[in-house]
C-alpha positions as CSV (number, residue, x, y, z in Angstrom):
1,X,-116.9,61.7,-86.8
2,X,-116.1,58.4,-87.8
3,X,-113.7,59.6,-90.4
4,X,-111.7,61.6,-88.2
5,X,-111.6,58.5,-85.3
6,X,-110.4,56.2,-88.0
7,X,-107.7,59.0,-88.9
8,X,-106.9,59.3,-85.3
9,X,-106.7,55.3,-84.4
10,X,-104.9,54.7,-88.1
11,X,-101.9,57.3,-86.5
12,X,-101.5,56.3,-83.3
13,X,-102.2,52.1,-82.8
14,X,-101.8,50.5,-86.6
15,X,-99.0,49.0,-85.5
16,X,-99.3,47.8,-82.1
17,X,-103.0,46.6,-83.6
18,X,-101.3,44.5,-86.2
19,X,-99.1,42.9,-83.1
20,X,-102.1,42.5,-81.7
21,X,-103.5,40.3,-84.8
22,X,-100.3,38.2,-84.7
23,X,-100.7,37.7,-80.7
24,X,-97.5,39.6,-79.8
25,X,-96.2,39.9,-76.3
26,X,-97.2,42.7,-74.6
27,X,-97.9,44.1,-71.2
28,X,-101.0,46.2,-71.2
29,X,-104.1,47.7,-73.5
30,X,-104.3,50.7,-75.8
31,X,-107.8,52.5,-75.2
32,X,-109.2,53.9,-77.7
33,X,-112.4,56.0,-77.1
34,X,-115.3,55.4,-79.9
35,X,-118.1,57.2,-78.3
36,X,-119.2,58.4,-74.7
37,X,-120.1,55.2,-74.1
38,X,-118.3,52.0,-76.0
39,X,-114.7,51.5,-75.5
40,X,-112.0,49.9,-77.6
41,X,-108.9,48.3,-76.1
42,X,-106.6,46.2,-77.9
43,X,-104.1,43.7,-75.8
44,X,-101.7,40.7,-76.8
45,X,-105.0,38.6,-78.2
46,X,-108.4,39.5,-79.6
47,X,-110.5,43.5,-79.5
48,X,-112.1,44.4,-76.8
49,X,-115.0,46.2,-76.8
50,X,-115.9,47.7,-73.4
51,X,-119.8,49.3,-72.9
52,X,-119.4,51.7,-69.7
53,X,-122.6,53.8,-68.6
54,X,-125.1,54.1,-65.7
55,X,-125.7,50.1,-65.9
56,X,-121.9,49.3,-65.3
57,X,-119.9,48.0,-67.7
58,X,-120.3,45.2,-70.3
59,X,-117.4,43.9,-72.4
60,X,-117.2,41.7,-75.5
61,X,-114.2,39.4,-74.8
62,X,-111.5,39.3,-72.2
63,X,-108.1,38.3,-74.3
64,X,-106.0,35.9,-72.9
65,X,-105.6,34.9,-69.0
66,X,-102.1,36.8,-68.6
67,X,-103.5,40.1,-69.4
68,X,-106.6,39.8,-66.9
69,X,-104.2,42.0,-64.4
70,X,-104.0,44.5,-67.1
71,X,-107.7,44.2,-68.3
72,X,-109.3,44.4,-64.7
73,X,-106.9,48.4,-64.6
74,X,-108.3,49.4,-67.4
75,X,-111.8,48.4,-66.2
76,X,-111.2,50.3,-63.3
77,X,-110.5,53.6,-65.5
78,X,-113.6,53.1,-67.4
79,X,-115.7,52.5,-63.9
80,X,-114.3,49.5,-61.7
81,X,-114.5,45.5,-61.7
82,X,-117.4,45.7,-59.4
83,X,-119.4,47.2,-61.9
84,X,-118.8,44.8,-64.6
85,X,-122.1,42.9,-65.2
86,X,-121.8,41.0,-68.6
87,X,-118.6,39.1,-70.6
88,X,-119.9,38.6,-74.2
89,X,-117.5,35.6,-75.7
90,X,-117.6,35.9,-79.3
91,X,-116.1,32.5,-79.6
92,X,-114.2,29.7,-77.8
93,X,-110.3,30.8,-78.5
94,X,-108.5,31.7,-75.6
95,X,-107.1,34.8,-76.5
96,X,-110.9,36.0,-76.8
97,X,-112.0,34.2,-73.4
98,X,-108.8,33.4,-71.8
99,X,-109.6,36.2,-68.5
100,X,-113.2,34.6,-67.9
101,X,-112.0,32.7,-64.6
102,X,-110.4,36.0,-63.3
103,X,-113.5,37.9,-64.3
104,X,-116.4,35.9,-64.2
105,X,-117.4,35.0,-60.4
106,X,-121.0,37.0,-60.1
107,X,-120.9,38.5,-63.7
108,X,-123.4,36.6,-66.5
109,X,-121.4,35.2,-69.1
110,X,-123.0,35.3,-72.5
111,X,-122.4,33.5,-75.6
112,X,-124.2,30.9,-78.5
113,X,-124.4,27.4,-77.2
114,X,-121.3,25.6,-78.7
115,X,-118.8,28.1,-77.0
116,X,-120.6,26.6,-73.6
117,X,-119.8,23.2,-74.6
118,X,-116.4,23.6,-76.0
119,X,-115.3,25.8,-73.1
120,X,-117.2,23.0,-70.9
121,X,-114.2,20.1,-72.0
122,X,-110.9,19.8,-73.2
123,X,-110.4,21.3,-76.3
124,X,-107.6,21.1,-79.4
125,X,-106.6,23.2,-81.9
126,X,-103.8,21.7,-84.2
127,X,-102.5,24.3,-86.3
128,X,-101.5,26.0,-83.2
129,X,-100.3,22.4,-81.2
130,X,-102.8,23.9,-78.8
131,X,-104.4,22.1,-75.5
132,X,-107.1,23.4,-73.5
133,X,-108.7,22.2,-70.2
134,X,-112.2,22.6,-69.2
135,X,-113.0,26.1,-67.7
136,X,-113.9,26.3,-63.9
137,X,-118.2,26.6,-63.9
138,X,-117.9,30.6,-63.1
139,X,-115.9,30.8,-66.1
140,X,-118.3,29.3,-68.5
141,X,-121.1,30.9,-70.5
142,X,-124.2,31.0,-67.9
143,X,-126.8,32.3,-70.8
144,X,-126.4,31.0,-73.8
145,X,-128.8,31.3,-77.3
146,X,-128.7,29.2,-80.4
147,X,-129.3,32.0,-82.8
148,X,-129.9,35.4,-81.5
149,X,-130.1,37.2,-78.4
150,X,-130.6,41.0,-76.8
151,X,-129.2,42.9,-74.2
152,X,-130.7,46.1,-73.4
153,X,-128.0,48.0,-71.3
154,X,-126.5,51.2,-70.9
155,X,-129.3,53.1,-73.2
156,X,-128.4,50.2,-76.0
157,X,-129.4,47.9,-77.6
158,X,-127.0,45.0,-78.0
159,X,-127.8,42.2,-80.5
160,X,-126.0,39.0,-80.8
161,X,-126.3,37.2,-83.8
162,X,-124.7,33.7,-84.5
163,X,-123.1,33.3,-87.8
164,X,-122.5,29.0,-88.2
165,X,-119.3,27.6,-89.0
166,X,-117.3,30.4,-90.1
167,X,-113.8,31.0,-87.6
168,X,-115.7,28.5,-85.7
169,X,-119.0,26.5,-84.5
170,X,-119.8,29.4,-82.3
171,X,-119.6,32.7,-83.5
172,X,-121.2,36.0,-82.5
173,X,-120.9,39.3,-84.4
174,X,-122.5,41.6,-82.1
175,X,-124.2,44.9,-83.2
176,X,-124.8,47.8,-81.0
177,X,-127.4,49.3,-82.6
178,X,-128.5,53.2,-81.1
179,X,-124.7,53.7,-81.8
180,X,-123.9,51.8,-85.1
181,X,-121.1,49.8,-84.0
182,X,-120.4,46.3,-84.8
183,X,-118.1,43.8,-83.3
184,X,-117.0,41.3,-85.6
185,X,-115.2,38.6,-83.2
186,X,-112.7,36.5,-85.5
187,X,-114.7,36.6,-88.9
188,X,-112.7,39.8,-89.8
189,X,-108.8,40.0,-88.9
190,X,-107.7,43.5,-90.3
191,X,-106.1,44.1,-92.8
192,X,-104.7,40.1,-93.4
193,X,-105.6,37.0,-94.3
194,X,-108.0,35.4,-91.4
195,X,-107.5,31.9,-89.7
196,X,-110.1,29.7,-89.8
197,X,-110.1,27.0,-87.2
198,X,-111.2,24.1,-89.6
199,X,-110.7,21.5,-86.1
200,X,-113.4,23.3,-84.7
201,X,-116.1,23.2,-87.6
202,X,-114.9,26.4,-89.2
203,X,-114.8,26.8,-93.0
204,X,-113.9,29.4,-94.8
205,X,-116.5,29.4,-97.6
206,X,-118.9,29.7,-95.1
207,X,-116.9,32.6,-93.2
208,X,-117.0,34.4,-96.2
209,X,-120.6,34.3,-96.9
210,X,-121.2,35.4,-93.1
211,X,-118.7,38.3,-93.7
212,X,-121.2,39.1,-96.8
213,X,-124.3,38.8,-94.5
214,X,-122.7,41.5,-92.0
215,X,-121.6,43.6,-94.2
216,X,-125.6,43.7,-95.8
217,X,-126.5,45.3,-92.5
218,X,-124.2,47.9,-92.4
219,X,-124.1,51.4,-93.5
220,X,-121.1,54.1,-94.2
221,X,-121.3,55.4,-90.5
222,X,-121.0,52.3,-89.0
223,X,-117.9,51.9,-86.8
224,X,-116.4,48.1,-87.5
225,X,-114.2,46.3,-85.1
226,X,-112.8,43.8,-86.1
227,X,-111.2,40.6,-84.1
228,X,-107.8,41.5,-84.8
229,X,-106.6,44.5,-86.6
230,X,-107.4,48.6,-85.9
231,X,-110.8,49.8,-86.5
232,X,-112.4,50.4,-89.9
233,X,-115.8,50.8,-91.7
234,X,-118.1,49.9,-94.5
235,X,-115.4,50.6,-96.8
236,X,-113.0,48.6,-95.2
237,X,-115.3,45.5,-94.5
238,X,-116.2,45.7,-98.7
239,X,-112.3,45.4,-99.2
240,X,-112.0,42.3,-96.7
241,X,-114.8,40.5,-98.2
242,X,-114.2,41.1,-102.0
243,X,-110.6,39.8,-101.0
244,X,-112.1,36.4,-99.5
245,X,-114.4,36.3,-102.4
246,X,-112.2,36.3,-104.6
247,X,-109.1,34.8,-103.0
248,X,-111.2,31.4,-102.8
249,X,-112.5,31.9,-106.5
250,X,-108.7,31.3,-107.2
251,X,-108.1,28.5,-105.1
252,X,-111.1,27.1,-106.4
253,X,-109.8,27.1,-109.8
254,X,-106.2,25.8,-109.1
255,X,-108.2,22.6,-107.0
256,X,-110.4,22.8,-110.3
257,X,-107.3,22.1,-112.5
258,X,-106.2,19.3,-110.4
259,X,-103.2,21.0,-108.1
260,X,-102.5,19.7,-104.9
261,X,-102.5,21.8,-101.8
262,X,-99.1,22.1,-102.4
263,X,-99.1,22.9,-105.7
264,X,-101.2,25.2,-105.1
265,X,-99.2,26.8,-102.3
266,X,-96.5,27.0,-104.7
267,X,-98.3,28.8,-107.0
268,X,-99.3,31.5,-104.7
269,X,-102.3,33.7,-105.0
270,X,-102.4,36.9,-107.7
271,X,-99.7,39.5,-106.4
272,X,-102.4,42.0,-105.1
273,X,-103.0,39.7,-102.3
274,X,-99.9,40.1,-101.2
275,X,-100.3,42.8,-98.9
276,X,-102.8,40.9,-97.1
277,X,-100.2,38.7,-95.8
278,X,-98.3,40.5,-93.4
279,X,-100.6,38.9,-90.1
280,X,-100.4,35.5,-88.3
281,X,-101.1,33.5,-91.3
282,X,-99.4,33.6,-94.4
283,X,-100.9,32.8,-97.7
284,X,-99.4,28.8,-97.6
285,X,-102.0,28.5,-94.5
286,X,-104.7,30.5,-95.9
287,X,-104.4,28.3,-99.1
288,X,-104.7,25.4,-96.8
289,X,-107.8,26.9,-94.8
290,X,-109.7,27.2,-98.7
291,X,-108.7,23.7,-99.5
292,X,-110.1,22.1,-96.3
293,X,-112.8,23.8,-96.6
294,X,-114.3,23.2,-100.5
């Protein structure tokens, strides 16, 4: 089954998923079915993963604030805005939590702690020359968990786990667990290299050991969803991590041998990277990212 949905997905949505990863313009969702009862739908910013059953709907992330027209039609499909009882924020980034104010008066807002305070005050992100104002209080995280949490809801179980200072201070991955699905927020954008938001405690030696951690807890039925890209699996989650791995083994040794960041962004990673640079960030920034971050 999950061979034949990743055939299917692979066909139809690689592309628009890859606009997707480089937060391109566009109007409305692609839906993409993964079982009877968890959703995918992939907008201008980050995955959405929708849980619809007899205890209403549940989604992880709401993209950004100009697709929350868009978003709140597609909820309706999958079974209305009034029966939407739970946003999951993965992290802080506004193209994951961008439709909270449209969404959030009466639903319970879930995410780890820090996405509460960042979300709470103005926040910057510099690589993007990005703003942000405090969210309204209906649009903030109203349970949050240090570490871990469950959800029991809609015959699942839905575990939250927070992996520290990886994309940022506040991650979630979020496993269902009766179905074998697993939502990787922004420590996986698929198939490219992954920004890591260094102003907001990210690192990306850290981000790769999380990725390890994840992909520990896996098996080759598991259904992967990642941030930003089109579905995959075990196999592709091995590929991702083995290329972090060893992508920062080789900035590690150009830093070791005394070459500036730019130097080193002359120098360029091995040419079998190469195809992994076809997203948002190009290898210069990923180069960057590893630099900051050793």
């Amino acid at each position: 089954m999950l061979k034949q949905l990743l055939i299917t997905l692979t066909a139809a949505t690689v592309s628009s998923s890859l606009m997707a990863g480089g937060h391109g313009a566009t109007a409305g969702f692609n839906s993409t079915k993964i079982n009877d009862s968890i959703t995918l739908l992939q907008g201008k910013g980050g995955n959405i993963a929708v849980s619809h059953g007899s205890d209403g709907l549940l989604i992880i992330d709401d993209d950004y604030a100009d697709m929350s027209d868009s978003l709140k039609q597609q909820l309706a499909e999958l079974g209305g805005g009034s029966e939407l009882k739970y946003i999951l924020n993965t992290h802080w980034h506004s193209d994951h939590t961008g439709s909270n104010d449209a969404l959030g008066k009466g639903v319970a807002i879930v995410a780890h702690d820090n996405v509460r305070k960042r979300l709470s005050s103005p926040q910057e992100v510099p690589f993007f020359n990005m703003v942000t104002t405090a969210q309204a209080k209906h649009a903030l995280p109203s349970l949050t968990y240090p570490d871990a949490m469950n959800i029991h809801f809609n015959d699942e179980s839905i575990r939250l786990e927070h992996y520290p200072n990886g994309h940022t201070d506040g991650d979630s991955v979020v496993f269902f667990e009766s179905s074998n699905v697993v939502h990787m927020g922004d420590h996986m954008f698929y198939p490219m290299f992954p920004f890591v938001d260094i102003s907001s405690d990210g690192n990306v030696v850290n981000f790769a050991n999380n990725v390890g951690k994840v992909l520990a807890k896996v098996n080759d039925a598991t259904v992967v969803i990642p941030g930003h890209g089109p579905l995959t699996d075990k196999k592709g989650l091995t590929t991702y991590h083995q290329m972090l791995m060893q992508t920062i083994a080789e900035v590690k040794a150009m830093k070791a041998e005394g070459l500036s960041v730019k130097q080193a962004q002359a120098r360029g990673l091995s040419p079998k990277w190469q195809e992994w640079n076809g997203g948002f960030i190009k290898q210069e920034n990923y180069i960057a990212f590893i630099y900051q971050s050793l």
